[in-house]
N, C-alpha and C positions, 0 to 999 in steps of 0.2 A: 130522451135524457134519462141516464138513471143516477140514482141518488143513492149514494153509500153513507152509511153511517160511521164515522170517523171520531174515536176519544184523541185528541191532538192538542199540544200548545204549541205554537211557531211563534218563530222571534228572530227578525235578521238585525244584527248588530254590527258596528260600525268601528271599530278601537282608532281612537284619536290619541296618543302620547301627547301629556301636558304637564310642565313642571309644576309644584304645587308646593312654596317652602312656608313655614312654619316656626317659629323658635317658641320656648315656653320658660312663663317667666316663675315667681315662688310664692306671687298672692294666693292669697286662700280661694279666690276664684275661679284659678286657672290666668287666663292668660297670654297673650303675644309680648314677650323681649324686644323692644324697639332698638334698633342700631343708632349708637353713640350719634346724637346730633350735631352736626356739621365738622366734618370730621377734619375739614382743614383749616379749625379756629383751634390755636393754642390754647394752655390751660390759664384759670385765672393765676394772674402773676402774686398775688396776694393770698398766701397755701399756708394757714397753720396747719404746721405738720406735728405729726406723732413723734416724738425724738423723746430724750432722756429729760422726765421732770415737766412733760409737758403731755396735756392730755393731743387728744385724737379728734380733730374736725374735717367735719364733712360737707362737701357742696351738695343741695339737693335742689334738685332743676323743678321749678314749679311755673312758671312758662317761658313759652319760647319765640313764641309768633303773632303775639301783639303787637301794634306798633305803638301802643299809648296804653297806659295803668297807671293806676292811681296807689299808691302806698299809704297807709293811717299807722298811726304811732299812740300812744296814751303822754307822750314827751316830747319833747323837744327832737329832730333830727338830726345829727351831724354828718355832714358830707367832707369823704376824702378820696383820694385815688389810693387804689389798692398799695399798701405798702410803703406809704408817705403820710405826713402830718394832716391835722384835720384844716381844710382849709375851707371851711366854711359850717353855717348850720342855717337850719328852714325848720318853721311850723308845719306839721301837718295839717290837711292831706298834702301829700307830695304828688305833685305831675311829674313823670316819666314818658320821655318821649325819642324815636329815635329820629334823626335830621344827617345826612349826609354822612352817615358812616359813624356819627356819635354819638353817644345817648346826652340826654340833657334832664335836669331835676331842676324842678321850678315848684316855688309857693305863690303867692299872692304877691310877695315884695320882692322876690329876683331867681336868679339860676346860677344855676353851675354846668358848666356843657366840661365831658373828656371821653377818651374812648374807652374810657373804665372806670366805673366809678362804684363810692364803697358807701351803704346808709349805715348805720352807727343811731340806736337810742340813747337818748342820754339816761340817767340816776335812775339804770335798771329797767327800763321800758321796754315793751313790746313790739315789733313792727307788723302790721296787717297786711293784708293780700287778699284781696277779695271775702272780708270779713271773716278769716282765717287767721289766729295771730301766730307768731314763730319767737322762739328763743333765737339768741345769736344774729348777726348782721345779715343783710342783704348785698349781694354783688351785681350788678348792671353792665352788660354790654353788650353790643348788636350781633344777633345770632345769625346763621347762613341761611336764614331765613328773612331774615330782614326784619324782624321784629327784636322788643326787646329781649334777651335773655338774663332771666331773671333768677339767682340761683339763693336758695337760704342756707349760710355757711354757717354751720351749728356743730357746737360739740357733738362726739359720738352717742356718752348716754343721755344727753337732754333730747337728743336725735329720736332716741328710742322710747322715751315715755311720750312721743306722738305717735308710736309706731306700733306698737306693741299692743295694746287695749282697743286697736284700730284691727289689726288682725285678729284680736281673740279676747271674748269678752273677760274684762278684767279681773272678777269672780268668781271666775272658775276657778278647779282647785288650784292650789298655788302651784304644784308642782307643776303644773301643766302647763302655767304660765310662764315659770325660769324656764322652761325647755324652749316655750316661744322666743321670752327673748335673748337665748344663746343662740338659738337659730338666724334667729334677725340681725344682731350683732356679728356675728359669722357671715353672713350671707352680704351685709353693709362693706363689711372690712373687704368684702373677695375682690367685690366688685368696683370698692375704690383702687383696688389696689390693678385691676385689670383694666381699667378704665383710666390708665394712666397721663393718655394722651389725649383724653378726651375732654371738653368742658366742663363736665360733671361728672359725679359717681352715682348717684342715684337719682330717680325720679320719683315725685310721689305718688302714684298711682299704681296699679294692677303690673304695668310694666317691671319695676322694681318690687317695692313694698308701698302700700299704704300708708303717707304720712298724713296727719291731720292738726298738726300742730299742739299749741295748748292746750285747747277745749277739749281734747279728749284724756288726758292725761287723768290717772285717776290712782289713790294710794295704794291698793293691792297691786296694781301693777309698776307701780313705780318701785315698790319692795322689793315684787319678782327680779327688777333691773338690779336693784340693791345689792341684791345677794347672791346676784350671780356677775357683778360687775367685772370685766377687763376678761370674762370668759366666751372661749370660742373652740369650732371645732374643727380639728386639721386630719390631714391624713401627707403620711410622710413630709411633717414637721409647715406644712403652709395650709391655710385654711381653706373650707370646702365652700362650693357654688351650695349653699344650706337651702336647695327647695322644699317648700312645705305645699300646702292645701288643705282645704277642707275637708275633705272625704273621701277616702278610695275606693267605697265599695266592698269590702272585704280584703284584699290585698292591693298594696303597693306596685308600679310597673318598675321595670329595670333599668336604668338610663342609662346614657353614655360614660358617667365617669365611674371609677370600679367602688366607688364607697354609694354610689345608689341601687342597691340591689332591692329588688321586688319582695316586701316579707309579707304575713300575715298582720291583719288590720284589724282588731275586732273595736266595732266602732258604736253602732248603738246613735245614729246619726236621723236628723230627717230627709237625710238625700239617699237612704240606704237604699230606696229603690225608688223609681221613676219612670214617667213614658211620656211620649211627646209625637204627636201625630201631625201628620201634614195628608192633604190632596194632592195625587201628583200635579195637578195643576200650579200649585203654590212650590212646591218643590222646582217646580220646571224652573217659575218665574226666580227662585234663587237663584240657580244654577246660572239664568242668563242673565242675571243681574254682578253673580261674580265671575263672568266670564268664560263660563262653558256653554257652549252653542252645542247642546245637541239635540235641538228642536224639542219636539214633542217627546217630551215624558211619557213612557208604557213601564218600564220596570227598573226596581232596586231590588236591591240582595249584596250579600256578602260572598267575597271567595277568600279561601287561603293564601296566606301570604306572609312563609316562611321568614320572609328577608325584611320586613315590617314589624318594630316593635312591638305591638297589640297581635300580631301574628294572622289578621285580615286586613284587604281594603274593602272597600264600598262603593258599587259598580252600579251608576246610575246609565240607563242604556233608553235611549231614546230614536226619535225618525231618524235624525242625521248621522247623528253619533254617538259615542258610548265613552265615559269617562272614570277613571277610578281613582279614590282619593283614600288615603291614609286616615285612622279616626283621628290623628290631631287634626287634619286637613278638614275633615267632615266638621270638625269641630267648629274651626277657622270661619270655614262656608256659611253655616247655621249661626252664628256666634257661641261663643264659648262660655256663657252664661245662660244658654237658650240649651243648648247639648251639653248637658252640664259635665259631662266626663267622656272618654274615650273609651269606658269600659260600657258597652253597649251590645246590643241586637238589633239586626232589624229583619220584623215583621207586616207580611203585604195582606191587608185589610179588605175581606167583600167576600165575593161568591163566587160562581160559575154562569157563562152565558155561551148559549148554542146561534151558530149563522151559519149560511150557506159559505163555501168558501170553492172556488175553482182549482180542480186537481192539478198541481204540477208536476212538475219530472222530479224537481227537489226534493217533494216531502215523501218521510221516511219514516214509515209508522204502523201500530198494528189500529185492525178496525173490524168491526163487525157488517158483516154485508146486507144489502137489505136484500138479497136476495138469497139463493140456498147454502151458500156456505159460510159455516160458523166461525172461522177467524182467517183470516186473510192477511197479506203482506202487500207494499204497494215500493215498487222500486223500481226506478228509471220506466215507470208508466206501464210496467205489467204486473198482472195480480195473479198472485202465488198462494194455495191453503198448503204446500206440502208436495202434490201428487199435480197436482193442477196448475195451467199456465197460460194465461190468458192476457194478451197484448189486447190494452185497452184504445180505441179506436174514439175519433170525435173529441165532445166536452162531454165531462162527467163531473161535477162538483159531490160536494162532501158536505155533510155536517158536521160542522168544527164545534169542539165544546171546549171554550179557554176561561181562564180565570180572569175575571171582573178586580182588579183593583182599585178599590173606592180609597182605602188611605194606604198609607205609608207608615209606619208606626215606628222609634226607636226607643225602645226599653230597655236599662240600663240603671246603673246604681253608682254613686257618687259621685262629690265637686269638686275640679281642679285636675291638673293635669296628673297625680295621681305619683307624682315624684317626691320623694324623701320622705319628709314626715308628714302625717298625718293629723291635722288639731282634733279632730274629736277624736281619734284612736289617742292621741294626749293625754286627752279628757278622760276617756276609757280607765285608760293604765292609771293613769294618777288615780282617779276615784277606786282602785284594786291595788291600792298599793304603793306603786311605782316610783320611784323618786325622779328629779329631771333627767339625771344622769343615767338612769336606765332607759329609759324614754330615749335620749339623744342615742343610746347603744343600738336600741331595736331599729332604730329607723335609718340610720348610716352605718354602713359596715367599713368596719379595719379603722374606724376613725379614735381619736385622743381629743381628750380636753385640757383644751392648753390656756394659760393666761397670755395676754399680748407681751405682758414685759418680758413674759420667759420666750416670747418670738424672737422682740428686738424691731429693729427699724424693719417696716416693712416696703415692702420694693413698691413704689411710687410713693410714695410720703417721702 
């Protein structure tokens, strides 16, 4: 037997095509855009709309798939169907429940059962939801889910002083904060208004915007709303999908619509930079936990990819197979609060280890011999210095020397999907200066700040 000494990494991979989709939504977290829930329940029949002399209310879906909640009030209840006189009232707490296709609202002394029904506090009250209170009514009816569908219809800016101090602490400078919530009121309005056919226009969580009702509402940010009220930001006269986030890292990425263009971010952040390691063992078990089967984990790495937003994907290549995912997608995988941003690297963690390894016809590489000649070639099983040619005969194994990957590392810098504006780039610019209105400039391009009334009725209201 002789034994060649061999520098070599081998690696046979497998390419599996697998769709992998994504949407992203404008929380400061980043985020997945959930699809309009139950898309073949009409809208509530009971819609104050935005028209002349009348403000802007909004449905906000805060859940969908219970079948039983409990609703608390500080008042009295009044119960009616959407768009008709009150015809009844209950003490809280209120039982909600659904039964045969209807919801039904019960206290201790009776109900009221219809397939749509409207709670109403009385003499200025609050209604609760899971120890959460809300401005504005509550609307009830059974979702395609089978639960209740439970939507809190609130004016626009009462909307926003739960929303606004909830993306971005209240305190900060001011200017930083109208920028937020002309963002948020912009990005509210886009979405009621594309969401036309839908049971609702927003959600309160990461999906939409973070709503958190009264408890969070707080005087500087209620000011912010103040004095930038009825304002929004359009591009060729209708207003923009206004995403934001927390932190981008240094710059902005470039989205699909032409006013999200990729700027410079200087941010001054605690997410400015980051790492986050895994074993490929733990990796594996992700991967087969969201659905890629490609066995055993050996290697990660990035390749080029022109035709991909971030302009790479991330090639996890294992026993069976090899998969590649987009960094939103990587994102998705990991969760998107775990991989805090899509602006990343990844680096493979460890050393070098030597093993016997048996010569095949395959491998294709230079080596040093252990016998008299100094550098050699090994292809289709005969060995080559140059001058010399020597068909190798029997077994002859090699010492392979490949790299030991202990972890898997992704280092990178900022939160959120990395689209539109920026809150601590906000933060930045306001503390240098900046007013909202410059702020909203840098961060959307070719756009106008418009008031709603100089919009007019907007299409689905």
């Amino acid at each position: 037997m002789r034994l060649l000494v061999v520098m070599a990494l081998c690696l046979t991979l497998v390419s599996v095509p697998r769709a992998y989709a994504v949407e992203v939504g404008p929380a400061s977290g980043g985020g997945m855009e959930t699809e309009s829930e139950g898309k073949d329940e009409e809208r509530v029949s009971d819609r104050d709309l935005h028209c002349e002399g009348k403000p802007l209310f909004l449905r906000v879906l805060l859940s969908a798939h219970l079948p039983r909640l409990a609703i608390g009030c500080d008042t009295a209840i009044t119960v009616s169907k959407p768009g008709s006189s009150t015809f009844g009232k209950l003490i809280p707490p209120v039982t909600v429940a659904v039964g045969a296709a209807r919801i039904t609202v019960s206290d201790v002394s009776g109900s009221f059962t219809g397939a749509e029904l409207k709670l109403a506090p009385q003499q200025g009250g609050l209604l609760r939801f899971r120890n959460v209170s809300y401005r504005g009514t509550m609307h009830l009816r059974v979702s395609s889910q089978g639960g209740v569908l439970l939507l809190n219809v609130v004016e626009l800016e009462d909307y926003l002083r739960g929303v606004v101090p909830a993306e971005v602490p209240a305190l900060w400078p001011p200017e930083a904060v109208k920028a937020q919530a002309v963002a948020a009121r912009t990005y509210a309005v886009q979405r009621a208004s594309a969401r036309k056919n839908s049971p609702y226009d927003v959600t309160n969580d990461v999906s939409d915007q973070v709503y958190l009702g009264v408890a969070r509402e707080h005087p500087a940010s209620d000011a912010a709303i103040a004095a930038t009220a009825g304002m929004v930001i359009t591009h060729n006269g209708e207003p923009i999908i206004a995403y934001f986030h927390a932190c981008s890292g240094g710059h902005t990425r470039d989205g699909p619509q032409p006013y999200l263009v990729g700027v410079e971010s200087p941010e001054n952040s605690p997410y400015d930079a980051w790492k986050l390691e895994y074993t490929l063992g733990e990796l594996g078990g992700i991967l087969d936990k969201g659905g890629f089967a490609v066995g055993s984990l050996r290697d990660v790495q990035t390749v080029p990819a022109p035709e991909v937003r971030d302009g790479f994907r991330v090639v996890f290549a294992g026993s069976r197979a090899r998969v590649e995912l987009t960094p939103s997608q990587t994102r998705s995988l990991l969760g998107v609060d775990t991989l805090r941003s899509p602006r990343f690297r990844v680096e493979l963690v460890g050393g070098e280890a030597e093993g016997l390894s048996e010569l095949q016809h395959w491998m294709r590489t230079k080596l040093v011999s252990a016998e008299e000649e100094t550098e050699v070639k090994v292809r289709g099983c005969v060995v080559t210095n140059g001058r010399k040619a020597r068909r190798l005969t029997g077994t002859h194994y090699v010492l392979v020397r490949v790299q030991q990957v202990e972890k898997v590392r992704f280092a990178g810098g900022g939160y959120g999907h990395g689209l539109g504006m920026s809150q601590y780039g906000a933060k930045y610019m306001a503390e240098h200066g900046a007013d909202w209105r410059e702020i909203i400039h840098h961060y959307y391009s070719d756009v106008e700040i418009s008031d709603l009334s100089e919009i007019g009725r907007m299409p689905g209201f």
